[in-house]
C-alpha positions as CSV (number, residue, x, y, z in Angstrom):
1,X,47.0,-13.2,-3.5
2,X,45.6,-10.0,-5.4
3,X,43.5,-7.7,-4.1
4,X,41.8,-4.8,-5.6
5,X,43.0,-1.2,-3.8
6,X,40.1,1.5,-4.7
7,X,41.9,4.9,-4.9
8,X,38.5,6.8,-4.3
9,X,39.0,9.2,-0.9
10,X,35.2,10.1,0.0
11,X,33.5,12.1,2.6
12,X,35.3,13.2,5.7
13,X,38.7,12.1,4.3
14,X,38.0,14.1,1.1
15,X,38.0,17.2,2.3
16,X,41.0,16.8,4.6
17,X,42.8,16.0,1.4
18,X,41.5,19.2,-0.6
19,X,44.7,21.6,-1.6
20,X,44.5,24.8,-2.8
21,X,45.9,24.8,-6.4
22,X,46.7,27.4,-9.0
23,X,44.2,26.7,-12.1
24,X,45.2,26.7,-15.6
25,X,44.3,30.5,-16.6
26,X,46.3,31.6,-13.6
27,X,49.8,29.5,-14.4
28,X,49.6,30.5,-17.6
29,X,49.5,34.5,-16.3
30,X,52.5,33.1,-13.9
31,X,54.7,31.5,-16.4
32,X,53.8,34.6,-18.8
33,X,55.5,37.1,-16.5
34,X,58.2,34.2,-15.3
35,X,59.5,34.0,-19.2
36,X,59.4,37.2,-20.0
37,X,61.7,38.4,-16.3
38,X,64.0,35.0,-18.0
39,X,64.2,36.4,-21.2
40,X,65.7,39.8,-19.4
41,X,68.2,38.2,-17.2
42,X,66.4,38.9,-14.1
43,X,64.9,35.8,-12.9
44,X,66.4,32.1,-13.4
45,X,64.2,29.7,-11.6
46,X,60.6,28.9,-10.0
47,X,59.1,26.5,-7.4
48,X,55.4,25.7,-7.0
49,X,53.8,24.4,-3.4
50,X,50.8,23.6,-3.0
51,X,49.4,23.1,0.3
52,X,46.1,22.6,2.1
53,X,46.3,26.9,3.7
54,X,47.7,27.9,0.3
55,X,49.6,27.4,-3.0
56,X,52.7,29.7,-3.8
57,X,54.8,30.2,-7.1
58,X,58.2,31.1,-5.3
59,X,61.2,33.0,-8.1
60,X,64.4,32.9,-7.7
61,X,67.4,34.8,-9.5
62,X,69.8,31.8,-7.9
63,X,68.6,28.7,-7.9
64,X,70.5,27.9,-4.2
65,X,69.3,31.5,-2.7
66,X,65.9,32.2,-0.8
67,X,62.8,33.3,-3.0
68,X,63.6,36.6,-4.9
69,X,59.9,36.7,-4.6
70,X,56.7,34.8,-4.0
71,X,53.3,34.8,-5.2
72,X,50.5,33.0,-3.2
73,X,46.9,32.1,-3.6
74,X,44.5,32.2,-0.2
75,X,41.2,30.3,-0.6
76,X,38.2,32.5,-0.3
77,X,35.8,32.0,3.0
78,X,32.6,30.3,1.9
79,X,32.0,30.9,-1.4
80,X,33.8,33.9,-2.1
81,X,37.2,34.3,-4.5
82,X,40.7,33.9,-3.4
83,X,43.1,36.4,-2.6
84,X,46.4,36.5,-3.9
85,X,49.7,37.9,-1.7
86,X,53.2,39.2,-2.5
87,X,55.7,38.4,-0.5
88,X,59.8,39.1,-0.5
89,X,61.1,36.8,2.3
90,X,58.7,36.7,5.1
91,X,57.6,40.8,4.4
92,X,53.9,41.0,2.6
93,X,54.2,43.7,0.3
94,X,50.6,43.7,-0.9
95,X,47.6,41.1,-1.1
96,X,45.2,41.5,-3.7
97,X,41.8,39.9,-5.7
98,X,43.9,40.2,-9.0
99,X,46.3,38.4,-9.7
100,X,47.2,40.9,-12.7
101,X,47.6,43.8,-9.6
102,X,49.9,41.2,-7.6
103,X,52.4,40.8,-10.6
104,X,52.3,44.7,-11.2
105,X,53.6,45.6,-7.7
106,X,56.7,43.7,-8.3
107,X,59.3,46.7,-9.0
108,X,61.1,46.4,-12.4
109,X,65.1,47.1,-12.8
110,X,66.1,49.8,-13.7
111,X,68.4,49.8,-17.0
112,X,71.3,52.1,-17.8
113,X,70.4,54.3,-21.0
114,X,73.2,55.7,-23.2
115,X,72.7,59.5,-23.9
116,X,74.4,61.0,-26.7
């Protein structure tokens, strides 16, 4: 009546499994600049994928609109680093090695400054 189910995935299956996943150093950069664009009003909400092409940290200023913007990580060919892409809808503004570069591309609001 019982039967033992191993959980293991080895060889071929393995790698048709493997998904390409933001480590811990790099959510912690993303949630950095996520809290600090909540703290100013500007963002509201996030969404993470993570697929077997690609993982993407997807913004939004409403949580039932389209991305306001979204950040995704390529794997590297071989043994090379990933690249990392911004996009706003389906346009790619810039695609980078650092993921510090990516976040700086994304244009800050302008504020209104009283004079006098």
């Amino acid at each position: 009546m019982n039967s033992l189910l191993s959980l293991k995935v080895h060889g071929k299956q393995a790698q048709q499994t493997k998904r390409v996943c933001f480590d811990r150093s790099e959510l912690r950069v993303l949630l950095n600049e996520y809290s600090r664009r909540v703290a100013a009003g500007e963002w509201r909400d996030y969404a993470i994928d993570h697929g077997r092409d690609r993982a993407v940290f997807s913004v939004f200023r409403h949580t039932a609109e389209h991305p306001l913007y979204s950040i995704e990580k390529l794997p590297g060919k071989g043994g090379e680093a990933g690249r990392y892409g911004l996009l706003r809808g389906p346009v790619r503004l810039r695609q980078d090695a650092s993921l510090a570069k990516i976040l700086g591309a994304i244009e800050r609001r302008p504020h209104l400054i009283s004079i006098g």
